[in-house]
C-alpha positions as CSV (number, residue, x, y, z in Angstrom):
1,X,17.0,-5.9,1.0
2,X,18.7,-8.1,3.9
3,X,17.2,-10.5,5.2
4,X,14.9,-9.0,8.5
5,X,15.9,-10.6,11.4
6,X,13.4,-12.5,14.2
7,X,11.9,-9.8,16.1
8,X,13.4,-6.7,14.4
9,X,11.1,-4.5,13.1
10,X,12.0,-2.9,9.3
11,X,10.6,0.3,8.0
12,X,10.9,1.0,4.5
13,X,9.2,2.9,1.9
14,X,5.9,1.6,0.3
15,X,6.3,-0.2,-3.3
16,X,3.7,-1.0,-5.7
17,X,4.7,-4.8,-4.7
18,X,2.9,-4.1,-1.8
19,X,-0.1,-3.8,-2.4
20,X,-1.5,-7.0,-2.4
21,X,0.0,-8.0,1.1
22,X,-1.5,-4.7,2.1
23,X,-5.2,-5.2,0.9
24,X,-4.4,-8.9,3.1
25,X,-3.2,-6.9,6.5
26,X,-6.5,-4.3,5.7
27,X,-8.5,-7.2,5.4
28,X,-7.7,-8.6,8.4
29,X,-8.5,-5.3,10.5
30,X,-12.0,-5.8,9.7
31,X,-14.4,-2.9,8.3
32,X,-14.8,-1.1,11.0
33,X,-12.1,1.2,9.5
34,X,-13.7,1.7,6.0
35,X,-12.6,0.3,2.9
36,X,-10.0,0.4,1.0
37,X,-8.7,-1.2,-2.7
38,X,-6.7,-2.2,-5.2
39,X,-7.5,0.7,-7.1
40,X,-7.1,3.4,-4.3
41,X,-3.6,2.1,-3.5
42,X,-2.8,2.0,-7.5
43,X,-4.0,5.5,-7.0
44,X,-1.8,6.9,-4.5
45,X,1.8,6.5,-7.7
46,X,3.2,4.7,-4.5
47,X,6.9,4.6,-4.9
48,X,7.5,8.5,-6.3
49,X,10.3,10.7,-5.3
50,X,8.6,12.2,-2.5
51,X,6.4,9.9,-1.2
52,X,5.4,9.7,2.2
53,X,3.9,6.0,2.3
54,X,5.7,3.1,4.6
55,X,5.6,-0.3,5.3
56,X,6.8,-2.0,8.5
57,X,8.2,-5.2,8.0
58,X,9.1,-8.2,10.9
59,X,9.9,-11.5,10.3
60,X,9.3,-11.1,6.8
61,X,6.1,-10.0,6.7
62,X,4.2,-6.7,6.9
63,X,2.9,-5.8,9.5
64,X,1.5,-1.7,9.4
65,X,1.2,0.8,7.2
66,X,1.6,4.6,6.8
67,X,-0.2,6.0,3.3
68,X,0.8,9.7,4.1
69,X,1.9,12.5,1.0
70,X,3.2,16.0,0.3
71,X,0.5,18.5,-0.1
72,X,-0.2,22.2,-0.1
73,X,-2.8,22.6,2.4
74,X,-4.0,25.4,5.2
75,X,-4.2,28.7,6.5
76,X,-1.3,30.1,5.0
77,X,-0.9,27.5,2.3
78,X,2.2,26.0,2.8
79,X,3.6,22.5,1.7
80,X,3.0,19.9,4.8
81,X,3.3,16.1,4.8
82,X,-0.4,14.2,5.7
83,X,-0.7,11.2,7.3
84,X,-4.1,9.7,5.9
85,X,-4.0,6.5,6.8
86,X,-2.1,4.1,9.4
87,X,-2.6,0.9,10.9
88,X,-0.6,-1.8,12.6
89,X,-1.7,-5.9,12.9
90,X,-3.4,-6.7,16.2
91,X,-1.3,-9.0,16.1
92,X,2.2,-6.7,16.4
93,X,0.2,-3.6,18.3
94,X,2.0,-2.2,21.2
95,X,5.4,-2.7,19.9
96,X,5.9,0.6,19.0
97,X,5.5,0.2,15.6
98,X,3.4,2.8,14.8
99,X,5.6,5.2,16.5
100,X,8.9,3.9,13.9
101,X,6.4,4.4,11.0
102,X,5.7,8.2,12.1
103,X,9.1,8.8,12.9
104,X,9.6,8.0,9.7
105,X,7.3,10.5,8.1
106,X,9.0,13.1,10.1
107,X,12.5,12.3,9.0
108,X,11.2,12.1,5.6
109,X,9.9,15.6,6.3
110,X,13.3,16.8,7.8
111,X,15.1,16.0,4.7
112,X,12.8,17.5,2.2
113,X,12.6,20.6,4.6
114,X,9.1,20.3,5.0
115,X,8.4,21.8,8.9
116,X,4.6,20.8,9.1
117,X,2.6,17.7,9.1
118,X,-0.7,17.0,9.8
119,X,-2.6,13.8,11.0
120,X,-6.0,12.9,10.5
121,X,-7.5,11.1,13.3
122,X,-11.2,10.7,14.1
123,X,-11.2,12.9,17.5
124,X,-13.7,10.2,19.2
125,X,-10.6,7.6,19.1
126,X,-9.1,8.0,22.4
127,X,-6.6,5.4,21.8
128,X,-5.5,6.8,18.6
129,X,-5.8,10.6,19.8
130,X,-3.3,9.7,22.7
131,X,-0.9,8.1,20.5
132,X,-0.7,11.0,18.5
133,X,-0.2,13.5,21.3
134,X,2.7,10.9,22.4
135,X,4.1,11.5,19.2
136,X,4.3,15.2,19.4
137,X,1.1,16.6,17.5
138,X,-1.4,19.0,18.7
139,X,-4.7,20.2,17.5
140,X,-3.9,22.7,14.5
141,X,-7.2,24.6,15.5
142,X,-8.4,23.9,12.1
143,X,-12.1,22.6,12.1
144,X,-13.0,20.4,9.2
145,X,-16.5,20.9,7.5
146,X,-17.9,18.0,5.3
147,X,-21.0,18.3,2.9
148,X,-22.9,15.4,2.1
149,X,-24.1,14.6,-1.0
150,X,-26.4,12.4,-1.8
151,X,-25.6,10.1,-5.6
């Protein structure tokens, strides 16, 4: 890969190589956002054929993540792509780097002829829910149920 240039911002798919830097960049968004590991990024096979994970690079360093995949999911079933999980550095937000990695995921989607995808947002996250309506996504009319159990 060339060199990335001052101030450019590089979008590229995720590599296993990643994963340490990644763990760093979570790290550094604190835990309000939940956890995440070694083990669930091993987890995700990142790297495969048709994988919807990204990494967004500037002055050689990351600086966000997508962790998104192909799925069947829904009412029909149908193949979509999900974004599960994205984040950019509070250092490098409002640069519209979050909006390169989901464009990303939807040219990814183009190719592989895949019309739908779905993002996961917590619906009390103003900021976030905004950003995705920017982006072009609407509510699905889907409502989630969860069950708790206790271990």
């Amino acid at each position: 890969m060339s060199a990335v240039e001052k101030g450019n911002v590089n979008i590229r798919a995720m590599e296993r190589r990643d994963i340490s830097p990644v763990l760093a960049l979570f790290k550094k968004m604190g835990g309000a956002r939940g956890t995440l590991t070694h083990r669930d990024l091993i987890n995700w096979d990142l790297g495969g054929a048709l994988d919807l994970s990204f990494i967004a690079e500037m002055d050689g360093q990351i600086v966000g993540l997508l962790l998104g995949r192909f799925c069947f999911l829904g009412i029909p079933v149908a193949e979509v792509g999900v974004i599960q999980v994205m984040f950019v550095d509070p250092d490098y937000q409002r640069r519209h780097i979050g909006a390169k990695l989901v464009n990303a995921v939807l040219d990814r989607c183009y190719a592989e002829g895949v019309n739908t995808v779905r993002a996961y947002i917590d619906q009390r996250d103003w900021e976030l829910k905004t950003f995705t309506e920017n982006m072009g996504f609407r509510p699905s009319g889907l409502v989630e149920y969860i069950n708790t159990i206790e271990v």
